[in-house]
VOVEX-739062 format. One line per field, with one value per residue: x, y, z of N, C-alpha, C in turn; residue in one letter; chain. Coordinates in Angstrom, 3 decimals, decimal comma. Layout:
n_px (X ...)
n_py (Y ...)
n_pz (Z ...)
ca_px (X ...)
ca_py (Y ...)
ca_pz (Z ...)
c_px (X ...)
c_py (Y ...)
c_pz (Z ...)
residu (A ...)
chaine (A ...)
# end
This chain:
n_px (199,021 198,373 198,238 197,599 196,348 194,288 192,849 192,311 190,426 188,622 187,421 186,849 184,349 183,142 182,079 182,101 183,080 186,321 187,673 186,608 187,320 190,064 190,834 190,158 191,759 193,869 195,951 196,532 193,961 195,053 196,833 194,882 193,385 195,479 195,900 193,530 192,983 195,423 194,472 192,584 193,531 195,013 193,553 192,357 189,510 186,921 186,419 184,800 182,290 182,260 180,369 178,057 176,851 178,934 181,318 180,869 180,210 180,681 179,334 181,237 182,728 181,211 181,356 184,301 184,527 183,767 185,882 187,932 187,218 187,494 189,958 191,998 190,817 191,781 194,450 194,876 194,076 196,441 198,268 197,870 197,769 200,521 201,890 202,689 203,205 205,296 206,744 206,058 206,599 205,408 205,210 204,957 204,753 204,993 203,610 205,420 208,397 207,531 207,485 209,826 212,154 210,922 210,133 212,954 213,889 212,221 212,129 214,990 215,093 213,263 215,257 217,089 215,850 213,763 211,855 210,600 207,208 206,338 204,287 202,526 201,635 200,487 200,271 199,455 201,266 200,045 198,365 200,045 201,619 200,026 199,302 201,891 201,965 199,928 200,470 199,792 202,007 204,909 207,398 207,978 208,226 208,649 207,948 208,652 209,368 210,245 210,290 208,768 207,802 205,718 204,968 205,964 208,753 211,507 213,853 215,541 216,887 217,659 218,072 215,612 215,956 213,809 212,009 210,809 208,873 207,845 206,279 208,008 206,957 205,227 203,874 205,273 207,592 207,857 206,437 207,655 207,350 205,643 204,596 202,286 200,632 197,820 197,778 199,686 199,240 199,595 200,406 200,806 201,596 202,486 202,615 204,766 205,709 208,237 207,186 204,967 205,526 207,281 205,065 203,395 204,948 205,626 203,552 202,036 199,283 197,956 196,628 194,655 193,942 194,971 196,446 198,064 196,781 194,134 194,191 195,954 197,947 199,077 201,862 202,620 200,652 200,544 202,573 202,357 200,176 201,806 203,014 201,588 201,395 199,809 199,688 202,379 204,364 205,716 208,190 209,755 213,496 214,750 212,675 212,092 214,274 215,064 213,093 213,762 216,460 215,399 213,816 211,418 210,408 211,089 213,021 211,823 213,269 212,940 211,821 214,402 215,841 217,660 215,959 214,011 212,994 212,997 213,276 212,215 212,675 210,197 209,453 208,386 208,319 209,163 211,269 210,343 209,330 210,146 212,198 214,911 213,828 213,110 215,680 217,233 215,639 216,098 218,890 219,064 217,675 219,330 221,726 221,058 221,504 222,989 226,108 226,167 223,284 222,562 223,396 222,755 220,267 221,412)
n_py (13,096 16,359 16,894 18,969 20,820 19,249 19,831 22,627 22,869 21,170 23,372 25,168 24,397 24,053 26,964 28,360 29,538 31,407 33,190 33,373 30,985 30,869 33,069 31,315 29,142 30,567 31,390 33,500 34,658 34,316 31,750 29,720 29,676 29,002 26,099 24,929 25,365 23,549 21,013 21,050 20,377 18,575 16,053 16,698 17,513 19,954 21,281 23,267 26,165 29,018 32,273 34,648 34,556 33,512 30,657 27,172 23,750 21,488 18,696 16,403 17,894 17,438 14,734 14,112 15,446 13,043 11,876 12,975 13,592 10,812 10,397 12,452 11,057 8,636 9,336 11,123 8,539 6,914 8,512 8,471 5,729 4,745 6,739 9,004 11,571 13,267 13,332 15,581 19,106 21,716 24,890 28,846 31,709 35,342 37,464 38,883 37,898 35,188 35,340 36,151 34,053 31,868 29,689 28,920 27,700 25,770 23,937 23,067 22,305 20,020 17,756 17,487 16,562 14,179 12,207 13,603 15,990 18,839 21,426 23,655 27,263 30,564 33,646 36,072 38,205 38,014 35,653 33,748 34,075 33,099 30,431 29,328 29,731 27,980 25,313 24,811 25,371 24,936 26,553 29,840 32,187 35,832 39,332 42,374 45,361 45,884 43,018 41,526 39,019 37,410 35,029 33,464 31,459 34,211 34,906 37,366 36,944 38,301 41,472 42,857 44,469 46,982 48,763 51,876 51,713 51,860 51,584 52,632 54,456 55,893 58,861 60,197 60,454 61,932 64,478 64,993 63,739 64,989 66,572 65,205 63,843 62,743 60,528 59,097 56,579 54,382 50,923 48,234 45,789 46,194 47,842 50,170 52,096 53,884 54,429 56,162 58,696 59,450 58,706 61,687 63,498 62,795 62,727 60,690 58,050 55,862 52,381 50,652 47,932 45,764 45,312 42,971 42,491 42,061 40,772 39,290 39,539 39,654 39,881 39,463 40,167 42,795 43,622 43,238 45,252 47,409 46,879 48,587 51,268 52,667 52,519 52,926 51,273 49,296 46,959 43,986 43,876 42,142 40,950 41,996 42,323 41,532 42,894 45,425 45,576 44,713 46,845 46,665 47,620 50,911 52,325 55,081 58,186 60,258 58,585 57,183 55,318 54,063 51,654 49,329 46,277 43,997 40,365 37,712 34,935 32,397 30,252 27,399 27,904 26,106 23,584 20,691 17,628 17,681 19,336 18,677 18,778 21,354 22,820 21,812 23,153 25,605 25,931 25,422 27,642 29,543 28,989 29,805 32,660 35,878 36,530 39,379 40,164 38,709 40,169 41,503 43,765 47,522)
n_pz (85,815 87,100 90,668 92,097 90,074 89,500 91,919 91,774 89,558 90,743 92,773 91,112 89,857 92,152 93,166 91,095 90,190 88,850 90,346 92,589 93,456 93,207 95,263 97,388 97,514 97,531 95,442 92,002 89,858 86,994 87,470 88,158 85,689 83,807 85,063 84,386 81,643 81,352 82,663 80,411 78,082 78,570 79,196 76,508 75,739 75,820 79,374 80,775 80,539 79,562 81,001 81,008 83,737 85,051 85,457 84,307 84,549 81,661 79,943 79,953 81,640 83,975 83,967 84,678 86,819 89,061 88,646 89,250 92,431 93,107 92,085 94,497 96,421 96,804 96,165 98,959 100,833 100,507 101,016 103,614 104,936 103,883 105,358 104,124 104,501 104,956 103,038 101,341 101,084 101,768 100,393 100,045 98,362 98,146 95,483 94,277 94,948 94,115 90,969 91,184 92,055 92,277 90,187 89,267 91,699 92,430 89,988 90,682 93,173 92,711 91,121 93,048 94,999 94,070 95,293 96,602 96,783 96,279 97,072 96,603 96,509 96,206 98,032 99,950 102,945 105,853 105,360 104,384 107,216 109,004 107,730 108,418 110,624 112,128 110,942 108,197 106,379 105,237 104,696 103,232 101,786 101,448 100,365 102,120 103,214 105,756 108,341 111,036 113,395 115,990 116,065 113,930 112,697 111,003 108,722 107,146 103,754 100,987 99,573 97,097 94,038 92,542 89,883 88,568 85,476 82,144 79,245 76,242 74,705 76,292 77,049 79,290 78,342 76,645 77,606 80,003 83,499 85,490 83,347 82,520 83,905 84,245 82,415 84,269 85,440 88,107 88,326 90,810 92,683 95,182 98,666 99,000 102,029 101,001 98,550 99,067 99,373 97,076 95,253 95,584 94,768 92,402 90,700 90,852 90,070 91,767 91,514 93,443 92,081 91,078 93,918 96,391 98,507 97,418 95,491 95,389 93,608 90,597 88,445 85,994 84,423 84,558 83,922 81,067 80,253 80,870 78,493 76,782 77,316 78,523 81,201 84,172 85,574 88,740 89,363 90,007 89,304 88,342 86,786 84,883 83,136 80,189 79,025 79,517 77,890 75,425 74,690 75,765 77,031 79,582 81,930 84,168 83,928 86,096 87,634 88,210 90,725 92,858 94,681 96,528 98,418 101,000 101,257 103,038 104,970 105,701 108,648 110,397 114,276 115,846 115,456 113,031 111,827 109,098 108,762 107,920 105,075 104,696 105,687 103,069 101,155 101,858 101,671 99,026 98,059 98,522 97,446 94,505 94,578 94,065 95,375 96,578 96,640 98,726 101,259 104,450 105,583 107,145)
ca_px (198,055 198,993 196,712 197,411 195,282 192,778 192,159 191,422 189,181 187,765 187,160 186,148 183,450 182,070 181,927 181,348 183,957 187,895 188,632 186,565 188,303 191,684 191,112 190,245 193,288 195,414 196,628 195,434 193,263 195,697 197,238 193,524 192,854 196,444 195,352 191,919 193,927 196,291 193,314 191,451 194,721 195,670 192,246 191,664 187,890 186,092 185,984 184,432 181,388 182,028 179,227 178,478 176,757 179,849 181,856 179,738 181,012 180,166 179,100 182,373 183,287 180,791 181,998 185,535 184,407 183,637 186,915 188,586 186,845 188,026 191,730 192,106 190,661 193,064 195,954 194,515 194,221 197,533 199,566 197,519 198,392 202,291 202,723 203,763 202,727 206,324 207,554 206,010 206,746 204,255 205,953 204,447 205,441 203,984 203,740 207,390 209,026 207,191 208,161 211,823 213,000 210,122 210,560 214,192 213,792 211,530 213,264 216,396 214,824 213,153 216,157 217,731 214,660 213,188 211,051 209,290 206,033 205,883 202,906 202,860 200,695 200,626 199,668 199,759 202,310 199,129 198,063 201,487 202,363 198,985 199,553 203,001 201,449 199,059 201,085 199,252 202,760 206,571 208,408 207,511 208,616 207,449 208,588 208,442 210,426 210,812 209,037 209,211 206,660 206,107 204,383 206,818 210,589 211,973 215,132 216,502 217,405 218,071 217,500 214,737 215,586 212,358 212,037 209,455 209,152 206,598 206,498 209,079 206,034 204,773 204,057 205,517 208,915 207,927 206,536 208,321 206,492 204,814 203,494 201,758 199,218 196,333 198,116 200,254 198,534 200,758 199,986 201,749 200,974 203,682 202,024 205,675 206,239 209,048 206,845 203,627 206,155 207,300 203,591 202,872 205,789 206,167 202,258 201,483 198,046 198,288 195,425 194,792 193,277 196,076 196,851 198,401 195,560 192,646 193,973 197,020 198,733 199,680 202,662 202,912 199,386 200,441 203,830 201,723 199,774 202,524 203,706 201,217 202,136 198,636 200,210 203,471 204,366 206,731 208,376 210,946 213,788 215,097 211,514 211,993 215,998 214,883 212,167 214,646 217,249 214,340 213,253 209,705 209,539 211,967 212,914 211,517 213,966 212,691 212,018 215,173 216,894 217,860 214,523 214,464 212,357 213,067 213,164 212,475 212,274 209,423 209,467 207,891 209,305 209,685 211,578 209,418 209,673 210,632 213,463 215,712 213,497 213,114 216,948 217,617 214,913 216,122 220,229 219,155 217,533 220,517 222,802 220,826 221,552 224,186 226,371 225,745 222,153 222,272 224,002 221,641 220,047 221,712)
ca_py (14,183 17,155 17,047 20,530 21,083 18,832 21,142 23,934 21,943 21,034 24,378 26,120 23,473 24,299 28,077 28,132 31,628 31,413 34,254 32,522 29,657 31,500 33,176 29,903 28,309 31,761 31,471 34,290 33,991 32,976 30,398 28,936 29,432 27,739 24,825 24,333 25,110 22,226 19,778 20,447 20,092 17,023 15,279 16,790 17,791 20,902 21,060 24,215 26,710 30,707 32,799 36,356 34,568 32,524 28,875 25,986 22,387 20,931 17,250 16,184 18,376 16,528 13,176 14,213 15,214 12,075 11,250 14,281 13,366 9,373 10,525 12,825 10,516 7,623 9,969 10,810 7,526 6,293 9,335 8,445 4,844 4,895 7,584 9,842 13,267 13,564 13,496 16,488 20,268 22,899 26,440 29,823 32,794 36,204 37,522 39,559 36,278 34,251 35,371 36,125 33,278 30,389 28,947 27,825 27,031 24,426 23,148 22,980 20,892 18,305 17,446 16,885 15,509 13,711 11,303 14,717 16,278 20,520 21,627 25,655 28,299 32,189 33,967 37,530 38,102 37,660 34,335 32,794 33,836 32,369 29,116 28,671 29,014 26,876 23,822 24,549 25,505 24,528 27,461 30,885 33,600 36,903 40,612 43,349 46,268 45,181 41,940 40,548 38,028 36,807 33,847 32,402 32,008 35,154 35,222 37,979 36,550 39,120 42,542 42,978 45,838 47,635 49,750 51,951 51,488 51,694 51,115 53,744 55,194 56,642 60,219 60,888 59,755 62,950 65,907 65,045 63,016 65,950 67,210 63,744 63,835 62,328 59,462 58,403 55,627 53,107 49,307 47,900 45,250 46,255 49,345 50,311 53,205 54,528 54,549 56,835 59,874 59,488 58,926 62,709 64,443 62,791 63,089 59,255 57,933 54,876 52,305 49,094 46,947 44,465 44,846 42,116 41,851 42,246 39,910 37,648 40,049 38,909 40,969 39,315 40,961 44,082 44,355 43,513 46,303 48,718 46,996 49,343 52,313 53,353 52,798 52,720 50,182 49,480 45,781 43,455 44,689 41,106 40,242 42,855 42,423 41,160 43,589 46,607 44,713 44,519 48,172 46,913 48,792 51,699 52,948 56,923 58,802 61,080 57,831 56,500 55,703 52,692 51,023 48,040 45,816 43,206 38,869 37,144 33,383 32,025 28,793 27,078 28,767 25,074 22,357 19,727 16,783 17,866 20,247 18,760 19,212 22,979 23,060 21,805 24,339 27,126 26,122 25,652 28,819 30,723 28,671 30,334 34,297 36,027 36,378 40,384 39,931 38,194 41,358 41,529 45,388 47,616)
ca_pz (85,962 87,959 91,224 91,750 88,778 90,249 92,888 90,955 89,329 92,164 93,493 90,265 89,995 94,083 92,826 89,379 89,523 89,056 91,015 94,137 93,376 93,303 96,718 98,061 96,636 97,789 93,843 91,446 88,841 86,498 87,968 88,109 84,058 83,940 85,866 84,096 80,484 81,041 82,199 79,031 76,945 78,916 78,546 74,988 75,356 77,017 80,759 81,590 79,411 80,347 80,435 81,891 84,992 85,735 84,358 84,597 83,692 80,557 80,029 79,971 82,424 85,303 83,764 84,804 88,515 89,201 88,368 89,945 93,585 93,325 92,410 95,440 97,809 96,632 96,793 100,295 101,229 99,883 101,985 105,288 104,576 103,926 106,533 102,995 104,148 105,594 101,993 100,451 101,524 101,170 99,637 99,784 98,315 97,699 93,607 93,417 94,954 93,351 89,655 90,953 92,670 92,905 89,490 89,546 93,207 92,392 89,555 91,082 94,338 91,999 90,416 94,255 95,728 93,119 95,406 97,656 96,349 96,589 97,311 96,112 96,388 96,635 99,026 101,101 103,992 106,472 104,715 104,966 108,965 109,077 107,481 109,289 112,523 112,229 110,376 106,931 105,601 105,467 104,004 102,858 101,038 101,620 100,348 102,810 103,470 107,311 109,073 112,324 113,820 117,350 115,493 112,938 112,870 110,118 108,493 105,847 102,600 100,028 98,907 95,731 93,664 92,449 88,891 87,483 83,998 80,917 77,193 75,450 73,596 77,170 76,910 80,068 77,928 75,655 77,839 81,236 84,364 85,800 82,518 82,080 85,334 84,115 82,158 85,100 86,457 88,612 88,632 91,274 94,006 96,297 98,828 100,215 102,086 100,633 97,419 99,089 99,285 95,636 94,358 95,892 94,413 91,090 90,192 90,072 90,739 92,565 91,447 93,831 91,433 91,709 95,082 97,179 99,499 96,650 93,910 95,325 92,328 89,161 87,933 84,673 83,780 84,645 82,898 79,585 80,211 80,860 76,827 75,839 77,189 78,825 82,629 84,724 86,903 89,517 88,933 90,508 88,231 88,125 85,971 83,591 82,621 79,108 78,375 79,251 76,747 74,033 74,338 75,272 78,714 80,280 82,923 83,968 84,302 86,813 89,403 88,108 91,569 93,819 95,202 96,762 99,425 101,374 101,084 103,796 104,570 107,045 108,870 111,757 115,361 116,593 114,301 113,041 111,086 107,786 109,284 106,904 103,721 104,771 105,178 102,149 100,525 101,912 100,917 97,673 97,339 98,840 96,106 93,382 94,471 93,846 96,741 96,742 96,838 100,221 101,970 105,347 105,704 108,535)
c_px (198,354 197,978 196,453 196,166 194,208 192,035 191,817 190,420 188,046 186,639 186,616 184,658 182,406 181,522 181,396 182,010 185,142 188,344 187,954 187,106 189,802 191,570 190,927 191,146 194,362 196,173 196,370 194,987 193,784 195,991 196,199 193,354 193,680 196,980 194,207 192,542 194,721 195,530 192,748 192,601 195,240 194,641 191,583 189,988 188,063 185,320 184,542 183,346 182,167 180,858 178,727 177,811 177,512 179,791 181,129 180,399 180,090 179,854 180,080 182,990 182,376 180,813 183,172 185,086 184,130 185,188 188,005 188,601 187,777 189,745 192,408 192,130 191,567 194,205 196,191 194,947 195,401 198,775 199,318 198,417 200,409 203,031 203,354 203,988 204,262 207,372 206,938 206,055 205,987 205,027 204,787 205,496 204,576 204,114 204,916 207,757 208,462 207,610 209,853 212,256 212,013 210,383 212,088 214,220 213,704 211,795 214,158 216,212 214,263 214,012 216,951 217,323 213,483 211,680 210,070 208,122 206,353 204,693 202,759 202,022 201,224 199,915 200,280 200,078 201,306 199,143 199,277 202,121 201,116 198,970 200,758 203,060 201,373 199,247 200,598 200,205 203,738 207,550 207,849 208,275 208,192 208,476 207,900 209,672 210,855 209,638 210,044 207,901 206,973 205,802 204,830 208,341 210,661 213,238 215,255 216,780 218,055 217,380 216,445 214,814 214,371 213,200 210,604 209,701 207,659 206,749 207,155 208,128 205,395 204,754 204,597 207,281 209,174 207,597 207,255 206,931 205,604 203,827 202,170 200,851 198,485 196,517 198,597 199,693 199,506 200,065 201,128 200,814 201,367 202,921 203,345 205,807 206,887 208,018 205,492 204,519 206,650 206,111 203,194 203,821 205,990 204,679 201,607 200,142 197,508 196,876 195,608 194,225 194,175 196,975 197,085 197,261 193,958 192,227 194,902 197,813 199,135 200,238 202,835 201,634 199,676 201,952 203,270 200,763 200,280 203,246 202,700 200,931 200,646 199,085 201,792 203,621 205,458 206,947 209,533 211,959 214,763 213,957 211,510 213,249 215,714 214,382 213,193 215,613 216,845 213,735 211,775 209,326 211,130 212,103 212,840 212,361 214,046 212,557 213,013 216,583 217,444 216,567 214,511 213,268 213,348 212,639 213,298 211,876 211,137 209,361 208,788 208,686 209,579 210,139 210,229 209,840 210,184 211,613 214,619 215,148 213,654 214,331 217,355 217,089 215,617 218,147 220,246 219,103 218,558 221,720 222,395 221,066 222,633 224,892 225,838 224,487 221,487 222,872 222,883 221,641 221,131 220,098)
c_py (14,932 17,232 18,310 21,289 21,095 19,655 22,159 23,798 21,952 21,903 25,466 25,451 24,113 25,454 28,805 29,642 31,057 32,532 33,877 31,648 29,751 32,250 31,750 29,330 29,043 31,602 32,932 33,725 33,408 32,026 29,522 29,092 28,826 26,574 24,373 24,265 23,315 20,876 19,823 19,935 18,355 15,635 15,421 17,332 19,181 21,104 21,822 25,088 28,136 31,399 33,821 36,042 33,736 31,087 27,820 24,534 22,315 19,240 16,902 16,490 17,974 15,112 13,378 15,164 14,155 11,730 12,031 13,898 12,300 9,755 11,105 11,985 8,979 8,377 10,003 10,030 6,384 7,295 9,397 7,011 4,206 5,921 8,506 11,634 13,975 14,071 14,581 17,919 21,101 24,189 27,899 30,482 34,604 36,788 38,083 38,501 35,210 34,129 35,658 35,169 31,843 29,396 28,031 27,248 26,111 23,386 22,663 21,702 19,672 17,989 16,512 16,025 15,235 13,114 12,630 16,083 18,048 20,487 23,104 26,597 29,483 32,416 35,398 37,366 37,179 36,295 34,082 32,956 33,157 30,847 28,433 28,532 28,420 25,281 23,941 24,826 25,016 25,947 28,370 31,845 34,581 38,265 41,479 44,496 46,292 44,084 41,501 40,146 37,543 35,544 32,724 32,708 33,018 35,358 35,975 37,109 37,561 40,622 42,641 43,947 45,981 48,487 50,448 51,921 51,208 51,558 52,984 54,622 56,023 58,414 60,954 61,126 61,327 64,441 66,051 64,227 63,821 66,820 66,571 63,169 62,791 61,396 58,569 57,609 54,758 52,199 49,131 46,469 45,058 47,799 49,806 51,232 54,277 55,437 55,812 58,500 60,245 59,660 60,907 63,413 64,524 62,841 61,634 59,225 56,409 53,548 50,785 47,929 45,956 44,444 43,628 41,530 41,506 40,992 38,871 38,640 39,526 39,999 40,745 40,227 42,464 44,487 43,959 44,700 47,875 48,564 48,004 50,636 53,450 53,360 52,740 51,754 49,664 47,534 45,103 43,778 43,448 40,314 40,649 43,038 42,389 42,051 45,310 46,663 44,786 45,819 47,568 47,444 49,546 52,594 54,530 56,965 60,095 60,011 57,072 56,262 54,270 52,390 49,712 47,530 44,559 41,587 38,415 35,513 33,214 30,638 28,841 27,523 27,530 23,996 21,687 18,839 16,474 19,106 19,881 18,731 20,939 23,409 23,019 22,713 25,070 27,377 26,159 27,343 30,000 30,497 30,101 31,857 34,928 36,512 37,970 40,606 39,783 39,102 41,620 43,393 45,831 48,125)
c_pz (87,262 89,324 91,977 91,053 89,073 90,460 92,783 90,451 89,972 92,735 92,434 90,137 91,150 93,359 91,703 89,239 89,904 90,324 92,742 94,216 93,872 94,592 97,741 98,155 97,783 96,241 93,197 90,101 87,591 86,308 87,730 86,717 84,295 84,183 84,981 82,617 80,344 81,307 80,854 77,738 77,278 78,704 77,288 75,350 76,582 78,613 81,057 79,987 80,408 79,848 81,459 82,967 85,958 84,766 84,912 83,581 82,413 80,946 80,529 81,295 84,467 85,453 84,827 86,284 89,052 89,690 89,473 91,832 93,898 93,448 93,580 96,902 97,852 97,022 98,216 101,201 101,488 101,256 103,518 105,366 104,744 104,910 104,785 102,983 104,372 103,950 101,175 101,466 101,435 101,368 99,645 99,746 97,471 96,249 93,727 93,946 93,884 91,165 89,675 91,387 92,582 92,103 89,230 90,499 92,975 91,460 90,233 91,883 93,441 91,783 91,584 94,587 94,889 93,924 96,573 96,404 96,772 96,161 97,091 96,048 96,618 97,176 99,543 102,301 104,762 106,469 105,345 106,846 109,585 109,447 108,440 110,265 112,610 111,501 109,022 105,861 105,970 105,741 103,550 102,507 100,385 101,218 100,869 102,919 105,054 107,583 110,284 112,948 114,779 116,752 114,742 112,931 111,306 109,711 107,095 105,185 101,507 99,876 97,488 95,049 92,346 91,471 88,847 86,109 83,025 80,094 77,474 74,973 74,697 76,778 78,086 79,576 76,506 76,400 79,354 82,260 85,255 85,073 82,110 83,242 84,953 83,418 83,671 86,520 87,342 89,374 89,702 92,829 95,401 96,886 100,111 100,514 102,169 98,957 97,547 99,004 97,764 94,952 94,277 95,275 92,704 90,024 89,583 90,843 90,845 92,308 92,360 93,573 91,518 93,133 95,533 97,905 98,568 95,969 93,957 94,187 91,332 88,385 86,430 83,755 83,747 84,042 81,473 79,599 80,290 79,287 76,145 76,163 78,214 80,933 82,794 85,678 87,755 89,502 89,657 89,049 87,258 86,667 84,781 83,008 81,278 78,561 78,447 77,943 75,740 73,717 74,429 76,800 78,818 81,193 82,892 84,398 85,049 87,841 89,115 89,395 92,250 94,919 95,572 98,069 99,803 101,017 102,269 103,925 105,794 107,072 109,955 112,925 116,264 115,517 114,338 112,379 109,494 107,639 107,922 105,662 103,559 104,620 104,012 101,182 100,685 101,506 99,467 96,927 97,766 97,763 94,799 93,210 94,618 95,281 97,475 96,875 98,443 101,455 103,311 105,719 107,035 108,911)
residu (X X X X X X X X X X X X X X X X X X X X X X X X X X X X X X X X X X X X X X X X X X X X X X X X X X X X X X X X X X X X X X X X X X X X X X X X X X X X X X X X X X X X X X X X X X X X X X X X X X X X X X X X X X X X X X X X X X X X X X X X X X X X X X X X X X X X X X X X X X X X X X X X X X X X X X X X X X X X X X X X X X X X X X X X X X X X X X X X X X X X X X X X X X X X X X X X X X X X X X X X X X X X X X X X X X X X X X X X X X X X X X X X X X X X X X X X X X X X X X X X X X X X X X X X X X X X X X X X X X X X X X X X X X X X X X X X X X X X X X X X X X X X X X X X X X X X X X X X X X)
chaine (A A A A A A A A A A A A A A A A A A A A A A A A A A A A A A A A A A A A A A A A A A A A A A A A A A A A A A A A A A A A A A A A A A A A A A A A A A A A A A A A A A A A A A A A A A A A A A A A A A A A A A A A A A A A A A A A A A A A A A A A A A A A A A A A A A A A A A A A A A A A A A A A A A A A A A A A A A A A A A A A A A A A A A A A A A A A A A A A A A A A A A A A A A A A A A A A A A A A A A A A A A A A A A A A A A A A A A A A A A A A A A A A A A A A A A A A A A A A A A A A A A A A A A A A A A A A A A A A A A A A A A A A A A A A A A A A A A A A A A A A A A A A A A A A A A A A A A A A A A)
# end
């Protein structure tokens, strides 16, 4: 049982709302159904009731706090105990990292380091130079178009290139992107400013409902919403290779140009004791990119 999960659990429970839960966390609200999903699938019965004044356990579902509390505080107890905290890493990374690079990452390292625990969350730049101050993280990975921090060590990793792109059926795909005003909405949770000079010229209208800072972002929500053709959205271009391939999004061909942000890695600005787990993190994730990728800006 994942205790990841738990903790969502946990914390949807205190609140009795996912999306307080999920800023609590630093996750987004996804992630938190996705967590509470795989408890009720993994225990078979109904955790949670929804209902328009917020989720509220079920029977079942204050049986299984009980249970939820005890497992935590054994785990707890078990990693004060053995001295084990040394063996798990804690990972942040903000939503475009996190759907381009986090998943194999973390594959990849189990496979190495079978016997160390990741610990994973998302989170906004802030959050993470936050956490790495203050010891509440390991490792981080953050997209910006420049960073530098008196607070945490910063190293370049890769370039991110950036698309816009919408369902084919767009009408901006039939009368041109300027004739198409009052459709051209743009999802995006990236606010870079290369992108506020484009918004003004090409007649987009910028909405920050999934902002970075609002919602933690969840890009996968918002490239199903550009499958139906009612927005535009600006995407790591790595996320959307398939869906270009499949004809179920394409790129405008009026912002069709070279776009790109920044990858950078964050660590503690003094070694610490899990120096060589972080090393090994951060060689893995340089294995996985192509060598052109890793090109450092001038």
């Amino acid at each position: 049982m994942n205790t990841t999960h738990i903790k969502s659990f946990m914390y949807v429970a205190k609140y009795n709302s996912i999306s307080k839960a999920a800023l609590e966390l630093n996750y987004s609200n996804s992630t938190v159904q996705g967590h509470l999903k795989a408890l009720e699938m993994e225990l078979n019965t109904k955790l949670y009731e929804r209902t328009s004044t917020g989720i509220y356990l079920t029977e079942k579902g204050f049986l299984f706090l009980d249970y939820a509390r005890k497992i935590l505080d054994i785990i707890d107890d078990i990693q004060t105990t053995f001295k084990l905290h040394d063996s798990i890493i804690r990972v942040s990374a903000t939503e475009s990292v996190n759907v381009s690079l986090i998943n194999p990452l973390i594959n990849k390292f189990i496979k190495k380091y079978p016997s160390v625990e990741i610990e994973y969350t998302k989170s906004t730049t802030d959050t993470a130079v936050e956490k790495i101050s203050t010891n509440q993280c390991d490792v981080s990975l953050i997209a910006e178009p420049q960073f530098s921090s008196s607070k945490v060590h910063s190293e370049f990793l890769c370039k991110m290139p950036l698309s816009f792109v919408t369902s084919p059926k767009h009408i901006c795909f039939k009368v041109g992107l300027l004739n198409s005003r009052e459709h051209n909405i743009l999802l995006c949770t990236m606010a870079l400013p290369v992108v506020t000079g484009i918004l003004k010229n090409a007649g987009l209208c910028f909405s920050e409902f999934f902002s970075a800072e609002k919602n933690i972002g969840d890009l996968q929500t918002i490239k199903e919403l550009a499958y139906e053709g009612h927005v535009i959205t600006l995407l790591p271009t790595r996320l959307i290779k398939d869906d270009l391939s499949a004809n179920r999004l394409k790129v405008i061909p009026e912002l069709d140009r070279d776009l790109s942000t920044n990858v950078y890695i964050l660590t503690p600005p003094e070694a610490t004791s899990k120096k060589e787990l972080i090393d090994g993190f951060i060689s893995l994730l340089r294995a996985i990119l192509p060598e052109s990728r890793q090109k450092c800006p001038r």
